[in-house]
Structure formats: C-alpha cells, structure tokens
C-alpha positions in Angstrom: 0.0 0.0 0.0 1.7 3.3 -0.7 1.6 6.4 2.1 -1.2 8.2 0.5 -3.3 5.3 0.8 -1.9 4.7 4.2 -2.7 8.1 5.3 -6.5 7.1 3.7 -6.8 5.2 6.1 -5.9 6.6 9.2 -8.6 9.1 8.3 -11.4 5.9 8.5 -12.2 5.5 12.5 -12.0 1.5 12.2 -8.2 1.7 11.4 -7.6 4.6 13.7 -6.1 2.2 16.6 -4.3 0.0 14.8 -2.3 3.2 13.1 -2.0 4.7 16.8 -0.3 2.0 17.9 1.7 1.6 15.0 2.8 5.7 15.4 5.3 4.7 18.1 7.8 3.8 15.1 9.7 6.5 14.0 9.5 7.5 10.2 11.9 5.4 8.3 12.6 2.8 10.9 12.6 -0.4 9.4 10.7 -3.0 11.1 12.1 -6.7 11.4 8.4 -7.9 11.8 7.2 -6.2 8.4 9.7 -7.1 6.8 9.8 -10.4 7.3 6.1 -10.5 6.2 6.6 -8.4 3.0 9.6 -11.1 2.1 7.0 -13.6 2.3 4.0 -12.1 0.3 6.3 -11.3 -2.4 7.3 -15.1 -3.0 3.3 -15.8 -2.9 2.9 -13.3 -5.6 5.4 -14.5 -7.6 4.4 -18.2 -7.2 0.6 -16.8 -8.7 2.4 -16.4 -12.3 4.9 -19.0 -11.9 3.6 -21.8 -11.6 0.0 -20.5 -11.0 -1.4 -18.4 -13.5 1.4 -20.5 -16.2 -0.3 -24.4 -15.0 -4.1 -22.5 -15.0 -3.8 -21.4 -18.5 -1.7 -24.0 -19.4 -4.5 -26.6 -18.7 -7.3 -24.1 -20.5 -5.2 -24.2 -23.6 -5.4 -27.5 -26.4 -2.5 -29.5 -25.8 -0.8 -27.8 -29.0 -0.1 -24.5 -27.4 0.9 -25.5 -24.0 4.4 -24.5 -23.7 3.1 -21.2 -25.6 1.6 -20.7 -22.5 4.5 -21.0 -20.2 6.9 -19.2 -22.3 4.8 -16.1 -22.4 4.4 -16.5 -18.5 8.0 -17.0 -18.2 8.6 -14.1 -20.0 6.6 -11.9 -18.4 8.7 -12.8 -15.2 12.2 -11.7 -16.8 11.4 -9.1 -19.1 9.0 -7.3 -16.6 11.8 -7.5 -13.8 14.3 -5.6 -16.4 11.7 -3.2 -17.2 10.9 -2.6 -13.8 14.1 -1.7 -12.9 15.1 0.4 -15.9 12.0 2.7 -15.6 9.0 0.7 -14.7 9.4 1.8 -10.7 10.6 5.1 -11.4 7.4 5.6 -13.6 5.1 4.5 -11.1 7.0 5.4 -7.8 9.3 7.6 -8.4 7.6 11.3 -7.8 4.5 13.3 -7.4 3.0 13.7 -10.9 -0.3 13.6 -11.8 -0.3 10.8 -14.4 3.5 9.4 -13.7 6.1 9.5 -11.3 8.8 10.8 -13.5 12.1 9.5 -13.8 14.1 10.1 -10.5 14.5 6.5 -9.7 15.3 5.0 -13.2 17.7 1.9 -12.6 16.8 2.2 -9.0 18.8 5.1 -8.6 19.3 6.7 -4.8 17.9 3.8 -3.4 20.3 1.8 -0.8 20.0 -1.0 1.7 19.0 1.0 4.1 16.3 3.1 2.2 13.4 2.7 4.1 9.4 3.1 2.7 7.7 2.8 5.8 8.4 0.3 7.7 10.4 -1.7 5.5 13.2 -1.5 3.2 12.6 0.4 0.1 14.1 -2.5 -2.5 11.2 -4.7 -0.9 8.8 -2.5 -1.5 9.9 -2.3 -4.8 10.4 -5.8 -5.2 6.5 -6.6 -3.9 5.2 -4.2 -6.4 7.3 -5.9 -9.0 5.1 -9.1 -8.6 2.2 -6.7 -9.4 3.9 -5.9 -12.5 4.9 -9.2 -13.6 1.2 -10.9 -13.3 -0.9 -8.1 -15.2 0.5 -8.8 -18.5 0.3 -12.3 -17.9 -3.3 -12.0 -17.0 -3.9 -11.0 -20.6 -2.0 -13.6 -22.3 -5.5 -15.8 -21.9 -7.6 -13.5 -24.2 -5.8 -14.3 -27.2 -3.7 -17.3 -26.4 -3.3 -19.8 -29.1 -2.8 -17.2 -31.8 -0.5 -14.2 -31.1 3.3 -14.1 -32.5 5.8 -14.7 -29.6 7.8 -11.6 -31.1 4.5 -9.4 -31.3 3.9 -10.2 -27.5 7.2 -9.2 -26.3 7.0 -5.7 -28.5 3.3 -5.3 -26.4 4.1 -6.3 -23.4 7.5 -3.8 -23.0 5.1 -1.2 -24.8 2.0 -2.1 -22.3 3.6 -2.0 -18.9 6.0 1.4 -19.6 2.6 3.3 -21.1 -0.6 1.5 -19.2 0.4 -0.2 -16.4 2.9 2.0 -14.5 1.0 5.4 -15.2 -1.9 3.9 -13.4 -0.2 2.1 -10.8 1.0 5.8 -10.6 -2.4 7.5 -10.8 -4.3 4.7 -8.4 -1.1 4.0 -5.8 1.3 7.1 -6.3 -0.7 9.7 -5.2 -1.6 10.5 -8.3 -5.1 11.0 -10.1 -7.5 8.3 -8.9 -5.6 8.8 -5.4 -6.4 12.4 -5.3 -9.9 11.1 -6.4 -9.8 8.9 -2.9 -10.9 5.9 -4.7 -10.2 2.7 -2.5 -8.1 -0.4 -4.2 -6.1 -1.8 -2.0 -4.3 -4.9 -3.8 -5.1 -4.2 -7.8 -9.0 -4.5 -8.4 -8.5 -1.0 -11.0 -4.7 -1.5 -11.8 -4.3 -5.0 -11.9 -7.4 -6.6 -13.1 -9.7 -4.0 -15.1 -6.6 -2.9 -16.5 -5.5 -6.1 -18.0 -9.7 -7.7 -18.5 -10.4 -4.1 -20.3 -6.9 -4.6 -22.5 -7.2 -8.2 -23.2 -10.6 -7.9 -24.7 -9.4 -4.7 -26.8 -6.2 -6.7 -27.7 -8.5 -10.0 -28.7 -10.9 -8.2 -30.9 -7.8 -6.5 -32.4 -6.5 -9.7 -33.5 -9.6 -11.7 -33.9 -11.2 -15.1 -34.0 -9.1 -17.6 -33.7 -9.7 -20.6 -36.6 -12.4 -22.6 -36.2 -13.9 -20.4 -33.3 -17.5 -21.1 -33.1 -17.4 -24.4 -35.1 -14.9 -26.5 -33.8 -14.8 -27.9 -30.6 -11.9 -26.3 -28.3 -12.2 -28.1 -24.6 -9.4 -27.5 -22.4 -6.6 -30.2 -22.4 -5.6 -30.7 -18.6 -8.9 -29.7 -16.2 -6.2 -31.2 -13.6 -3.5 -28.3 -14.5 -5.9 -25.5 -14.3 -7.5 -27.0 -10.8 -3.7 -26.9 -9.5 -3.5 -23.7 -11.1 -6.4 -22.1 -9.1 -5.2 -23.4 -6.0 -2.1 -22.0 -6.1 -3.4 -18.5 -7.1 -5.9 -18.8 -3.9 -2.6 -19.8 -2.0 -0.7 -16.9 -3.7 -3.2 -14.4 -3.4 -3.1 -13.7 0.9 0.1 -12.3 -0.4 -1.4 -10.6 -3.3 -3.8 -8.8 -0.6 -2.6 -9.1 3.2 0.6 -8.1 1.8 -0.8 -4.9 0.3 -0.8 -3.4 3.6 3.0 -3.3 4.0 2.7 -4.4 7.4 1.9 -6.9 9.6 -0.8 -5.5 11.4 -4.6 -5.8 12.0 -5.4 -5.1 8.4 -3.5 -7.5 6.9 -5.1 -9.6 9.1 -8.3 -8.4 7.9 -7.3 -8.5 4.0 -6.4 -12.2 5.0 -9.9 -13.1 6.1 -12.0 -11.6 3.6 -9.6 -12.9 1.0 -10.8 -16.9 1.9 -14.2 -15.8 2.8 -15.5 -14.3 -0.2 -13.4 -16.7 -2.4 -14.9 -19.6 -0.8 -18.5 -17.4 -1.3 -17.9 -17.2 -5.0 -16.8 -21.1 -5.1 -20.2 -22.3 -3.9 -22.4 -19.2 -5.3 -20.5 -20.5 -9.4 -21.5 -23.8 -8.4 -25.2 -23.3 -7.8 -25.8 -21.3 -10.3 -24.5 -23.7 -13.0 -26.0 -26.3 -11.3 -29.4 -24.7 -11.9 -28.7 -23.3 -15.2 -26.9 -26.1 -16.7 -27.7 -29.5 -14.7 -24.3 -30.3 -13.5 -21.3 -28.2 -11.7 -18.2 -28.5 -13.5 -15.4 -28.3 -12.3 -13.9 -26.0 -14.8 -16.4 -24.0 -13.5 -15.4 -24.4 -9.4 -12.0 -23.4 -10.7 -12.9 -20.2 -12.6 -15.2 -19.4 -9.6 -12.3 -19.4 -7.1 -10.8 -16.8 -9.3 -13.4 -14.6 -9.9 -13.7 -14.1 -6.3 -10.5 -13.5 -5.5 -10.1 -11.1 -8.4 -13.3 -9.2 -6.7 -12.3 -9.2 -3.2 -9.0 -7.8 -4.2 -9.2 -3.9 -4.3 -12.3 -4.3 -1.4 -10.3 -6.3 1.1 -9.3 -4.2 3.6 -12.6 -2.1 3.7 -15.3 -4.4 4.0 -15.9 -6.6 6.8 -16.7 -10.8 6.6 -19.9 -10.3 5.9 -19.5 -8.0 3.5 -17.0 -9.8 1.8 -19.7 -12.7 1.2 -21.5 -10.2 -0.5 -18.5 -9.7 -2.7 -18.0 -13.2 -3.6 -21.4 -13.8 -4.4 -21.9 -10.8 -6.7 -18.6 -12.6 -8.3 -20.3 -15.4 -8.7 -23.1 -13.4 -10.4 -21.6 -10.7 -12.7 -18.5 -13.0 -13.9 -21.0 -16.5 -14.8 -23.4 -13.4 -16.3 -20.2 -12.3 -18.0 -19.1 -15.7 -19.3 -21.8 -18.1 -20.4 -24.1 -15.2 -21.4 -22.4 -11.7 -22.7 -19.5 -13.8 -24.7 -21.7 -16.1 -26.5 -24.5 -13.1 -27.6 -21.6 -10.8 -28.7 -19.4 -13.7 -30.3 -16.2 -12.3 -29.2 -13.0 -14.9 -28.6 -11.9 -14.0 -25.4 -9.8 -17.3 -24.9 -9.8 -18.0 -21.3 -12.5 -15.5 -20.6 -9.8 -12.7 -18.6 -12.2 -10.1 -19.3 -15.2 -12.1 -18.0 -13.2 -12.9 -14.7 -10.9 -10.3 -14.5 -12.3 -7.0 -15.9 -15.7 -7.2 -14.9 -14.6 -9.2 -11.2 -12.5 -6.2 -11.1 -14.7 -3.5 -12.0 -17.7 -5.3 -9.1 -15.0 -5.5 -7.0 -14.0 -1.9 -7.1 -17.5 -0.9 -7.0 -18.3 -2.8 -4.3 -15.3 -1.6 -1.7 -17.5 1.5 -1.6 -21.1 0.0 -1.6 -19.6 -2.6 1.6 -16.9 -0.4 3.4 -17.7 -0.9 7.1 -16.1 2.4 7.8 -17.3 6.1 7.0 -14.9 8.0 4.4 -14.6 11.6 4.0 -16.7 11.0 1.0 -19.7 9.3 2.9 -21.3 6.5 0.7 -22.6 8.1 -2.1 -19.9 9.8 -2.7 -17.5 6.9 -2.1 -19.9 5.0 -4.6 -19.4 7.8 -7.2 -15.5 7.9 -7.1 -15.3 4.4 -7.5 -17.8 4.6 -10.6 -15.5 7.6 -11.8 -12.3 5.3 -11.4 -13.7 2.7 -12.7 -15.0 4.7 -15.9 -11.2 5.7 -16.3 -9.7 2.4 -16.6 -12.3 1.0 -18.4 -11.7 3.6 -21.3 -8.0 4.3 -20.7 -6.8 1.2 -20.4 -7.9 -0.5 -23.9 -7.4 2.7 -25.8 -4.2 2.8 -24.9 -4.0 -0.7 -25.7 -5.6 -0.5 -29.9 -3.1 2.4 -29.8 0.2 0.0 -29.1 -1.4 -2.7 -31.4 -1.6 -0.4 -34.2 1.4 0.8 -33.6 3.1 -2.4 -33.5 1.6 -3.8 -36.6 2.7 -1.0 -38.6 5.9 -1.7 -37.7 6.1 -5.5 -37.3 3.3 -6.4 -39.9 0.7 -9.0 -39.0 0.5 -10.0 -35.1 -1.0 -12.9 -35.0 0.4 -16.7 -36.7 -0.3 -17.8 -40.0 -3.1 -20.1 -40.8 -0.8 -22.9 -40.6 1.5 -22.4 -38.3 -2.2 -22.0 -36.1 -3.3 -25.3 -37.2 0.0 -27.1 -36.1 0.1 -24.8 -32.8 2.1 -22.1 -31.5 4.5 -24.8 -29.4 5.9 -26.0 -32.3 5.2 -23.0 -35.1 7.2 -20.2 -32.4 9.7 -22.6 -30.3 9.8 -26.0 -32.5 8.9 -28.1 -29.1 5.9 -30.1 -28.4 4.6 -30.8 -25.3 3.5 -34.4 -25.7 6.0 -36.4 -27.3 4.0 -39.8 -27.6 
C-alpha cells in the first residue's frame, strides 16, 4: 500500500487504533516484523504467475499450445523484472505527478540497503510491487492465447507496462489522479485486473477469432493443471492482498480473512448457479469461480468486513458467470480463457463494491465513495484498452501481421514459435 493510501486510512475511524499504535515507530525505521512479512508475500505473488497463473492457463489451452503458454508467462517474469528496474518503478513510484512519477528513480537510482518506505526497506517494497507488474500482462496472455506471435507479445508487453500499467499504478497508488480522487483499491481490483480484462478484450478483438472459433470444438486439455492452477493463485493471493498493507498488522489480518471468505463465497455461489442453469457443476467452473472471487475481493479487502466480503464473492459469482456463459456467446467475441469475463468485470464489481460494503465512513460518505469508484472505474475502463488498440496499431505497422499464420495456427504455437511439443508420444 503506498503512504497516501496509508494516510486514507488513518482518516477511517476502524483503522484509527491500529495506526495509533503503529505511530510509536519512528519515520523510516525499518521494522524486522514487516519485513519479514513483505519477504514472504512477495514469494506468494510471484508463485501466482509462476507456476499459477502459467499451470491455469496452461490446462485451458489444447494440448498444441501448451508450452506457448509457459513461455509467455516466463517471459513476463524476466522481461518485466528488467523493465521494472530500468523505468518501470521510477514511472510508477518515483515522484509526485499527476499521471507518472517521473524518472528520478530510473535503474533504481538513490535507493540503498538502508532506504526505508515505511516500515520496510525500500528495494522490498519495490520488489512486492514488482510481482504486481509481472502478473498483469500475464493475466492478458489468456484473451488471445493460441494465436498471437511470440515476437508481437514481447514488443506489447514492453510497450503495455511502460505506457498502461505503470502510469496507473501511478495515478491509483502514487498519489496520483485516482488517489487524489480517494478511490479505494487496495491490492489491484482498477490496476491490476480491469486494467489487464479491459486490455485483453481490446487486444482480442484487435486480433480476432481464432480458426475454427465457433465451429470446432476447443475443450481444455488438462482440467487437472488448471485446478492446481487455481489453487495455487488462492494460496498466492493472501500475499497478493494481506501483503498490500506493507505491514503486519490488523489489516492485513483483515485483508487475509476476507480474501478466503468471499473466495470460498464465489466457489459455492458458481456452483449453484451452474447447477441450476446447466444440470451439472463443473469443475472447470469451481475453478474459474475461485478466481473470480478472489479477483473481486481484491481492491475491497481491507474495507469491507466478513460479511460484507460474502456479499462480494457472491456478486462474483453473479456478474463474472453473467459475464461468461451469457455476454461472450451473444456478442461472439474470442476472449480465450474469458480474462475479461473474470478479471475485468470481477474487477470493476469489486472496485465498485469496496464503496457499496466499506464498514467504515470515508470523508466522501457513501454516495460519494460510490461515485469515485464509478469515476475510477470509468477511467480504466476507457484508458486502459485505448491505450491498448493504440500500441497494437502501432506495433503492426511496424512488425506487420500479429498474429500466426493459418498454418503455423493449425499445427500450434509450441511447435510454429519454439519447435517443441509438449506431448512427445
């Protein structure tokens, strides 16, 4: 969580005692007991891409475009890390701006061992919100799997987090824009997941159908890889949340219960609504449940109490089934692995709902906390996939078509882009 949000907070009178006692450390002293916790969360994050998020999609995917799949997500873990470093932080971190945080800290500059942001050391903070920055592009890799050039995604993906991702990390966690707004998102529901559901769906209609969309069966080809998958991102994701407070303190502990709680509300609300509307529960469909909810807990976690956080899960449940066995078939659009029907509008509920469900009074009151989160929510939603047919354009004029052949489609992107197969017999 960065300071302005921090200072959010100590405004609401249910965090008021837990940032009292938390006063007696002095600015800049590095706490052992953070730190240690902000070590940990940031290994959880990174185990959601790798293997999470890489064995979830993996399984989604027909057999021929597995290791597509984990090269992209392995990618996203190196090349973002570099990015980061070279101007990725300093973009989002690095100053005051309105839209972006200038370039003070480009390849980590002024920042020591001993550099302190809040309670813990500066390069850990940088570190967790590196995770952050190596899942969102990830998270769009499912929209148009099975069909986008390995080169083409490298060129977005550099593009994508240096233009859309770190400005509105800035503008949501710098104290820029949507802070000075005082919208509430306290682990990614605007910058994370509407940013990469509302780009993904821009970048699949951009690239279009893949072959035999519509008219050929597609099933996934490991139900057993995604449902490891999706436990591991509900394992990964108390980091992903609890650690978003940056401390070890009540909230986290807070951000850790309503994390499970309305997870587990979305698992079993997914289930009974398939169950009516379809006969059976699947349990492809358990699996995309459990992410849904955590995707809509995720900027409401820390302002909502348990029962509030039900609420959240179940609208999950809701909204995101709604979003993918009803709005994808009626407007034919091959969203993949359905990231927009999870992510952007699990995202865009979620952020709505940290100001219909916040248990404590902000300086906004509800209706006005309601409306700020519509107005940030309005922003991303337009910004982000703009932004994103922007780069695309951009790219193709430069690097011709995006997407694979018609052939090398057919045979599959594991052995068209890296001549390996997955299954050798």
């Amino acid at each position: 969580m960065t300071q302005p949000m921090r200072g959010f907070l100590r405004s609401l009178p249910g965090f008021a005692l837990i940032f009292a006692a938390q006063a007696a450390l002095a600015e800049g002293e590095i706490d052992s007991g953070d730190t240690a916790w902000m070590l940990t969360s940031t290994l959880l994050v990174l185990m959601m891409t790798l293997p999470g998020l890489a064995l979830f999609y993996g399984g989604l995917v027909r057999s021929k475009n597995v290791l597509s799949i984990l090269m992209q997500c392995l990618l996203s873990a190196g090349w973002a890390t570099v990015i980061w470093v070279l101007v990725g932080y300093s973009i989002a971190f690095g100053g005051e701006g309105t839209y972006w945080g200038g370039l003070s800290k480009v390849g980590m500059s002024g920042v020591l061992p001993e550099t302190a942001s809040g309670t813990i050391p500066e390069y850990v903070f940088s570190m967790f919100q590196l995770m952050f920055a190596i899942i969102t592009p990830a998270l769009m890799i499912g929209a148009f799997a099975e069909r986008m050039k390995f080169s083409a995604w490298f060129a977005f993906m550099t593009l994508w987090l240096i233009l859309v991702y770190c400005p509105l990390a800035h503008m949501v966690w710098g104290g820029g824009l949507i802070s000075e707004w005082g919208a509430l998102d306290f682990a990614g529901g605007l910058v994370v997941h509407m940013s990469s559901g509302f780009s993904a769906l821009a970048a699949a209609l951009y690239l279009g159908k893949r072959k035999g969309f519509g008219t050929e069966p597609m099933p996934p080809h490991s139900l057993p890889f995604t449902v490891i998958g999706a436990s591991l991102l509900w394992v990964g994701w108390f980091g992903f949340n609890a650690g978003s407070e940056l401390a070890a303190d009540g909230v986290a502990g807070l951000a850790f219960f309503t994390t499970q709680t309305a997870t587990a509300a979305a698992v079993v609300g997914w289930i009974v609504i398939e169950w009516l509307h379809r006969g059976k529960p699947t349990v492809l469909g358990g699996a995309t449940a459990a992410v849904a909810g955590l995707v809509a807990i995720t900027p409401a976690c820390a302002f909502v109490s348990p029962m509030g956080s039900i609420a959240v899960g179940l609208g999950a449940a809701v909204f995101c089934y709604a979003a993918v066995t009803l709005l994808k078939p009626a407007m034919g659009y091959d969203d993949s692995l359905d990231v927009f029907g999870v992510h952007g509008v699990g995202g865009a509920w979620g952020a709505l709902a940290a100001g219909l469900f916040t248990w404590s009074a902000t300086g906004a009151g509800v209706e006005g906390q309601v409306w700020i989160q519509i107005k940030s929510i309005l922003f991303t939603g337009i910004f982000c996939p703009i932004a994103t047919l922007v780069i695309l354009a951009v790219l193709k004029a430069i690097m011709g078509d995006l997407r694979v052949g018609e052939e090398e489609e057919a045979v599959g992107l594991d052995l068209s882009e890296h001549s390996e197969n997955a299954y050798t017999s």
